[in-house]
C-alpha positions in Angstrom: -33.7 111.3 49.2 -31.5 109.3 51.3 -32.3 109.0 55.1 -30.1 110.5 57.4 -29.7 107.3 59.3 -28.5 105.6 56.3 -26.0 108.5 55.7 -24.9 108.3 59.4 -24.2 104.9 58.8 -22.2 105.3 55.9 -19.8 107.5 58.2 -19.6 104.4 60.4 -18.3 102.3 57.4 -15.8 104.7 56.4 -13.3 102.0 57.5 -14.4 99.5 56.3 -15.9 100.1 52.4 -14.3 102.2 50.3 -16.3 105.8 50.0 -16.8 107.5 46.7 -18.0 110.6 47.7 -15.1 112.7 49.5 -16.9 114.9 52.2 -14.0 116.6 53.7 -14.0 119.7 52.0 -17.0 120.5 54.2 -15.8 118.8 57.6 -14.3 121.0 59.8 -14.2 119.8 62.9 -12.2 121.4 65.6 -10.5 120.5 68.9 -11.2 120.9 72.3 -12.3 124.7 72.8 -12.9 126.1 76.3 -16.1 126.5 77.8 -17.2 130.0 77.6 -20.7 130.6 78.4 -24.0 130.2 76.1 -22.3 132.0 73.4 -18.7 132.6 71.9 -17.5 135.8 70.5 -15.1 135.3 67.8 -13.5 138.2 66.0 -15.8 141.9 67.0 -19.0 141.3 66.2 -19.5 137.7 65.2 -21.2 135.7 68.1 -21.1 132.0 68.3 -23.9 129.9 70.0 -22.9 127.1 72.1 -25.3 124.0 71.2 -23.2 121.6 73.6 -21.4 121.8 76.9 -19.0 118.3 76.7 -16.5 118.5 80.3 -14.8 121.3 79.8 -15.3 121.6 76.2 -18.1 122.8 73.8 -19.8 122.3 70.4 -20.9 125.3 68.1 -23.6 125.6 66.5 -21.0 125.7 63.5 -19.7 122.6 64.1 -23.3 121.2 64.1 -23.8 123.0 60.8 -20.8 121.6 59.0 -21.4 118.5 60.1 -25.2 118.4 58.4 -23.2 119.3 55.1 -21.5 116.5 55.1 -24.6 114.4 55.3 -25.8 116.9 52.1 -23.0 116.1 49.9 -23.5 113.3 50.7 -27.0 113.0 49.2 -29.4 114.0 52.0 -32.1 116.2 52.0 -32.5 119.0 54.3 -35.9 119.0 55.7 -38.2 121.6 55.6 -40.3 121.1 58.5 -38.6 122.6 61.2 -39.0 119.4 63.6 -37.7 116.8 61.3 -34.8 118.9 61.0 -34.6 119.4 64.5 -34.6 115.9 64.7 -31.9 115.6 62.3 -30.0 118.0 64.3 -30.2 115.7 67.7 -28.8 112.9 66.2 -25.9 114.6 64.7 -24.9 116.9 67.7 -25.3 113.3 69.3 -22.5 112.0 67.2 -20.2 114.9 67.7 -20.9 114.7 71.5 -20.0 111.1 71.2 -16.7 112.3 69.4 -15.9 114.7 71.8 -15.8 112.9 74.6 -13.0 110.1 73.0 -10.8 112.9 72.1 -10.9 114.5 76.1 -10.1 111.3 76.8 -7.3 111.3 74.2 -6.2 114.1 74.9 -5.5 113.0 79.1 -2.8 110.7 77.7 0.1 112.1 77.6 1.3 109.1 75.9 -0.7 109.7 72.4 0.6 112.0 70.5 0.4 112.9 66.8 3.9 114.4 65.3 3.8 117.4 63.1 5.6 115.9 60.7 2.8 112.9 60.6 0.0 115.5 60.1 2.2 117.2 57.3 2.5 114.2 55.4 -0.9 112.9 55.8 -2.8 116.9 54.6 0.0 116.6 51.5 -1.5 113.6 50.7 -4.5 114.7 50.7 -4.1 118.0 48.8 -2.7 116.4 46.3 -5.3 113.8 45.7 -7.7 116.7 45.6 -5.8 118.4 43.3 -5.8 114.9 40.9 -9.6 114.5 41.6 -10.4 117.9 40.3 -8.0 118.2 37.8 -5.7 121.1 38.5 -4.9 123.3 41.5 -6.7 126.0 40.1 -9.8 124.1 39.7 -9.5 122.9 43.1 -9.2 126.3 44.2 -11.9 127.5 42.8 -14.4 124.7 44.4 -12.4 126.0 48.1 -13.3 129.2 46.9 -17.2 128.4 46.8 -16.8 127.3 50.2 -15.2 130.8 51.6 -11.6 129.0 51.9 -8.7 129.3 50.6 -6.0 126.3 50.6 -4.0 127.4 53.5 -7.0 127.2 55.0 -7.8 124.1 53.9 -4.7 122.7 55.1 -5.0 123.9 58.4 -8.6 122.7 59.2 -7.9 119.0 57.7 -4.7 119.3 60.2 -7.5 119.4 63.0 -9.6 116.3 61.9 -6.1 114.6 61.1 -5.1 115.1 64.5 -8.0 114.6 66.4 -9.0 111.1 64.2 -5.6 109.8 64.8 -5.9 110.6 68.6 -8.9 109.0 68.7 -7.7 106.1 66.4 -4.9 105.5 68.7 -6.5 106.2 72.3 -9.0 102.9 70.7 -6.2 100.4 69.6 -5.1 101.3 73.7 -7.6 100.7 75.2 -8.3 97.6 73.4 -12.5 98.2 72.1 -13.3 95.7 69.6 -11.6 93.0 71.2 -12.4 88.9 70.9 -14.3 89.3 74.1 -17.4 90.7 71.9 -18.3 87.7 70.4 -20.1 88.3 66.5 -22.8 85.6 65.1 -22.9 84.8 62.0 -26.7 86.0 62.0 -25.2 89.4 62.8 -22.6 89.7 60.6 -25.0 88.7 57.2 -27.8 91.2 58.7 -24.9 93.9 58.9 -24.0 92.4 55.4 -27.3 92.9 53.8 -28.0 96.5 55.1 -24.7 97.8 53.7 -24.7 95.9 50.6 -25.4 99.0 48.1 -22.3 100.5 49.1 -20.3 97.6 48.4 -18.3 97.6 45.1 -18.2 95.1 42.6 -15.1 92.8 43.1 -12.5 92.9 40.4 -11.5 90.5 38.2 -7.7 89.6 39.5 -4.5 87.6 38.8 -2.9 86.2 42.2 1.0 85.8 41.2 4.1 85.6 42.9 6.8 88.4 41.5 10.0 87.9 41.8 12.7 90.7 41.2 16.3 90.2 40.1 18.6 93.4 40.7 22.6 93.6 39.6 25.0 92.5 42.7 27.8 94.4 42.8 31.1 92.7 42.4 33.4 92.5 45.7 35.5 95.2 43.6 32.9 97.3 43.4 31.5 96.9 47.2 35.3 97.2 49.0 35.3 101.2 47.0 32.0 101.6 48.2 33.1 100.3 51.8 35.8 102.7 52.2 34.2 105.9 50.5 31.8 105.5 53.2 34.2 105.2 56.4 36.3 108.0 54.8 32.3 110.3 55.3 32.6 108.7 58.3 35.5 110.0 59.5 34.1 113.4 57.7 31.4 113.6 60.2 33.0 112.7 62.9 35.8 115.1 63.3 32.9 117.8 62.0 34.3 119.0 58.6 30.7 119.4 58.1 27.8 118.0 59.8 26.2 114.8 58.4 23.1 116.5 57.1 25.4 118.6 54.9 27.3 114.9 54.0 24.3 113.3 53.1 23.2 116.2 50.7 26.2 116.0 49.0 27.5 112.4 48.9 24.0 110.1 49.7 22.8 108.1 47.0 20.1 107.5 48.9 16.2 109.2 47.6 16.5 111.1 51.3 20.1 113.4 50.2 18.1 116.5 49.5 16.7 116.3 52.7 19.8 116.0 53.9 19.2 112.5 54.8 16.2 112.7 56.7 13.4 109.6 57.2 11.8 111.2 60.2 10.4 109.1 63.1 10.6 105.1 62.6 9.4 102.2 65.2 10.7 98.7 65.3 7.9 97.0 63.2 10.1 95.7 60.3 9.3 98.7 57.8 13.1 99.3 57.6 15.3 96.6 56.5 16.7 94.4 59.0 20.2 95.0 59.1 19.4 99.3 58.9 16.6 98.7 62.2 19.1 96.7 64.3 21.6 99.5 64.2 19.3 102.3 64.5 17.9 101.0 67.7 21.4 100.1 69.3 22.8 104.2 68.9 21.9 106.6 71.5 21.2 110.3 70.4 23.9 112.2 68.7 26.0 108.9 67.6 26.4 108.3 64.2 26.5 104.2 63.2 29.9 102.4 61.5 28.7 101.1 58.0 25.5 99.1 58.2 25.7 97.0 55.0 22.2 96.3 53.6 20.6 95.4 50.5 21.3 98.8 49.2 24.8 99.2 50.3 26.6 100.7 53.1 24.8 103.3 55.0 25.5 105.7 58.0 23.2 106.1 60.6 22.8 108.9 62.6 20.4 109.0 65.9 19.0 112.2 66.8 16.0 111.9 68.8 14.3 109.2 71.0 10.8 109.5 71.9 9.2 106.5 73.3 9.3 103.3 70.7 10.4 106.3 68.1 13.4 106.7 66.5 14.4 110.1 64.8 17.0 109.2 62.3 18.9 110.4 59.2 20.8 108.7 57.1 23.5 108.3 54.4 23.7 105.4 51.6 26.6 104.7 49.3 26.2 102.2 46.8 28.4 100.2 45.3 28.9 100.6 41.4 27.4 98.4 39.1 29.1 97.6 36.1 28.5 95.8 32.9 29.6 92.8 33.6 26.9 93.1 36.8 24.3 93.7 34.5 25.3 90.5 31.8 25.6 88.6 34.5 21.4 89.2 36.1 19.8 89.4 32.5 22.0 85.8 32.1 20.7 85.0 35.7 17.0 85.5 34.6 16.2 84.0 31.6 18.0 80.7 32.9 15.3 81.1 35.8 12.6 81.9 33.6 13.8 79.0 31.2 13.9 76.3 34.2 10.6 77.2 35.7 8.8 77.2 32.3 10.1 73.4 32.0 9.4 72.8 35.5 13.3 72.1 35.9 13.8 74.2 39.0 11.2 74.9 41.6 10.7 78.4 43.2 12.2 77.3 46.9 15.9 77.2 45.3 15.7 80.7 43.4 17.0 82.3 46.2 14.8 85.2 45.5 11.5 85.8 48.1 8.8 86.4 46.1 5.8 88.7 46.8 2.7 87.4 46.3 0.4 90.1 44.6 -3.4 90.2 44.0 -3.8 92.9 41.6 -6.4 93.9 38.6 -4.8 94.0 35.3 -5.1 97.5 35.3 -3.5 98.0 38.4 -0.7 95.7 36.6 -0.8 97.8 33.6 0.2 100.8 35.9 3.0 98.9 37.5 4.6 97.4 34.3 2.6 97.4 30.8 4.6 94.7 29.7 3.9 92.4 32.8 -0.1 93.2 32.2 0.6 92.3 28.2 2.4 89.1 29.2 -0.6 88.0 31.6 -3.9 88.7 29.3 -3.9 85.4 28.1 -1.9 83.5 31.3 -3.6 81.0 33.1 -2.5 79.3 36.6 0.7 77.6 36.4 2.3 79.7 34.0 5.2 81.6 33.8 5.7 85.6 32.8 9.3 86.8 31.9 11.4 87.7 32.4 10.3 91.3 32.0 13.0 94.2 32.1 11.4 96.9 35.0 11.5 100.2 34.5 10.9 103.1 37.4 13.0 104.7 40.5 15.9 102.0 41.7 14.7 99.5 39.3 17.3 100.4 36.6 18.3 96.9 34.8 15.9 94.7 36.5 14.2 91.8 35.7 10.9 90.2 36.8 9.2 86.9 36.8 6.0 86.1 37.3 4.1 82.3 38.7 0.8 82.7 37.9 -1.1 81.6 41.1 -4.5 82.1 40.1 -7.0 84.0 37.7 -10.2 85.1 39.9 -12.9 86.2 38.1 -14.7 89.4 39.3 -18.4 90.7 40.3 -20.3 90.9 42.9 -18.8 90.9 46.1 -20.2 88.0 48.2 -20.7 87.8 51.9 -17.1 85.5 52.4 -15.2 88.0 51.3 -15.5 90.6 53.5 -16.8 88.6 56.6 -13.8 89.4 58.7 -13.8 92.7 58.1 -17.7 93.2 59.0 -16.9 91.4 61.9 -13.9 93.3 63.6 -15.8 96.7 62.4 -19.1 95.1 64.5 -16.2 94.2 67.4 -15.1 97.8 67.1 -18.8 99.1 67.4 -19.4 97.2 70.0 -16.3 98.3 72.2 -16.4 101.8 71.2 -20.6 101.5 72.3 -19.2 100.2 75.7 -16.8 103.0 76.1 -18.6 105.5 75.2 -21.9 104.6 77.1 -19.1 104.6 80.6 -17.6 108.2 79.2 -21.3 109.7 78.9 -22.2 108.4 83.4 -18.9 109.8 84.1 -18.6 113.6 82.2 -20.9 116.2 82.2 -23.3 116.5 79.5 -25.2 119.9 78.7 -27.1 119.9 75.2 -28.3 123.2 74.5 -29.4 123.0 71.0 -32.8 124.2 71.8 -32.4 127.5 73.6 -33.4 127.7 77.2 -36.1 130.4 78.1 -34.8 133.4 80.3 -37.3 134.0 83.1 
């Protein structure tokens, strides 16, 4: 039996070690609800006890129940002496008061917001990596079914904990908790290191490489047609023939056509390529961009909404053709690369290529390219893989190469590599400890998990 401390604490290190266990089919947290009395009535007859008055909120019994579930599939026991689980039940309806009172807070700024769109993406996510962990949809159906839900409903209660963990995410990184001011000892760090150390995995053996991907370049032939088809959707658009999410279905050669061009709500954090996030943030709403030429090719930008840092755009790519003579000409390109690295004739500064440098298992490799992971069993550092032709989306007549960097052996994971991460999780313990002690003198608190006696 695991103690329920232990298993609160495992909660606590959801950010920073990787969980097993998934425990939200049986969270179901929800947001603010008014306050309503000692009891809520939901539906005719069903009657809800109120175990927690939190501002102007409150926590049900339900809540406090769902939450103790967790902490079960999680691998503790229920007590059956009625104090112990009494006592079991103050320290969780302490958490969830602890909760509630961040996302009030959250909820005050106007300023953090979660988009539907956001919470969409994240409960797809989700619903299909359910569906992989169980197997099929019906199967994970049928284990939603157990629980008295169905997936719609599913979806919409993991929408609540999505929003109100983002809110409370975001409302931290504002108001700074966990900052350099909390200072973390290396005495305090290896003692949080040691209690947490069963739930630490065993470090992989990895291969630390630098990739390096070759694509086609168009010919200037090739990138002039592409330049004019795209002024001539252009001039489409802007004399409305048809509107540019009907253009982008039908002429993009972007991944984003049958969404008529759609990538949603960007920022300015370099997740877009350069060339694309200059223009986007220049246009004001309703203009639509000249060519952009990127990478990819020539694209169209159109700005429809601006909320804050936010851009909502769409979008429409036309790429130039690549021809044979294209594709001669990289495969030609790489093996000379390949050839002059191997003999140490050209060094990786003048390929003209920026590498990424990847620290992956081999099996992570394998998943990525089977012949990269065949070309690197027996590698050691220095060496060179490739080139390897890539296959997958946009990759089409590709070419890879490979510096081995480094071949790190794997087992248990030490205390150096993960000390930076225990201590920003201890800075963020210690701010949110701070901030939540000054919430609880400033908001009324009214537990009620006992029942008070009627005279």
């Amino acid at each position: 039996m695991k103690p329920l401390k232990q298993l609160q604490n495992r909660h606590n290190l959801a950010h920073l070690f990787p969980m097993t266990t998934c425990f939200f089919l049986f969270t179901i947290l929800t947001l603010v609800q008014p306050v309503s009395g000692q009891t809520k009535v939901l539906g005719d007859n069903v009657v809800e006890r109120v175990v927690a008055l939190v501002g102007d909120s409150v926590i049900l019994m339900t809540e406090l129940d769902e939450y103790l579930m967790t902490l079960e599939a999680g691998g503790w026991a229920r007590p059956d002496d009625p104090e112990e689980l009494l006592t079991a039940k103050t320290q969780v309806l302490d958490q969830l008061v602890n909760q509630q009172l961040i996302l009030l807070e959250a909820i005050k700024d106007t300023l953090l917001t979660v988009s539907d769109d956001e919470l969409e993406e994240r409960v797809q996510e989700e619903v299909a990596g359910q569906i992989r962990q169980f197997g099929t949809t019906k199967q994970f159906q049928d284990v939603l079914a157990e629980q008295n839900m169905t997936v719609n409903q599913f979806r919409e209660q993991r929408k609540n904990m999505i929003r109100r963990d983002l809110l409370q995410e975001r409302y931290f990184a504002k108001t700074g908790t966990g900052g350099d001011d909390f200072i973390i000892t290396e005495e305090e760090a290896r003692s949080f290191f040691e209690e947490n150390r069963s739930q630490l995995p065993q470090v992989p053996a990895t291969i630390l490489f630098e990739n390096f991907i070759l694509s086609p370049e168009a010919n200037d032939a090739s990138k002039a047609e592409a330049l004019a088809e795209a002024e001539r959707l252009l001039e489409m658009a802007m004399t409305g023939e048809q509107t540019f999410a009907e253009l982008a279905t039908r002429f993009s050669d972007g991944p984003s056509a049958q969404s008529g061009g759609e990538l949603g709500w960007i920022r300015r954090d370099g997740s877009m390529v350069s060339e694309f996030e200059e223009e986007a943030f220049k246009l004001s709403p309703g203009r639509i961009s000249s060519p952009v030429e990127t990478e990819f090719g020539y694209h169209l930008i159109l700005l429809e909404r601006v909320r804050g840092g936010e851009r909502r755009v769409r979008h429409l790519l036309v790429e130039p053709e690549i021809v044979d003579m294209d594709i001669e000409a990289n495969e030609i390109k790489a093996l000379s690369f390949a050839e002059q690295l191997t003999a140490g004739e050209l060094s990786i500064d003048n390929i003209g290529v920026n590498p990424d440098t990847l620290d992956l298992a081999l099996g992570q490799i394998a998943e990525i390219s089977p012949e990269y992971a065949a070309g690197m069993v027996r590698a050691k550092a220095g060496d060179i893989v490739g080139p390897i032709q890539l296959t997958g989306p946009r990759m089409e007549n590709s070419w890879g190469i490979a510096k081995i960097i480094e071949m790190k052996r794997g087992g248990i994971t030490e205390f150096e590599d993960v000390r930076e991460m225990i201590e920003d999780r201890l800075r963020s313990i210690r701010g949110a400890e701070d901030l939540i002690e000054d919430l609880r003198t400033r908001t009324f608190i009214d537990i009620r998990l006992v029942p008070k006696e009627t005279p």
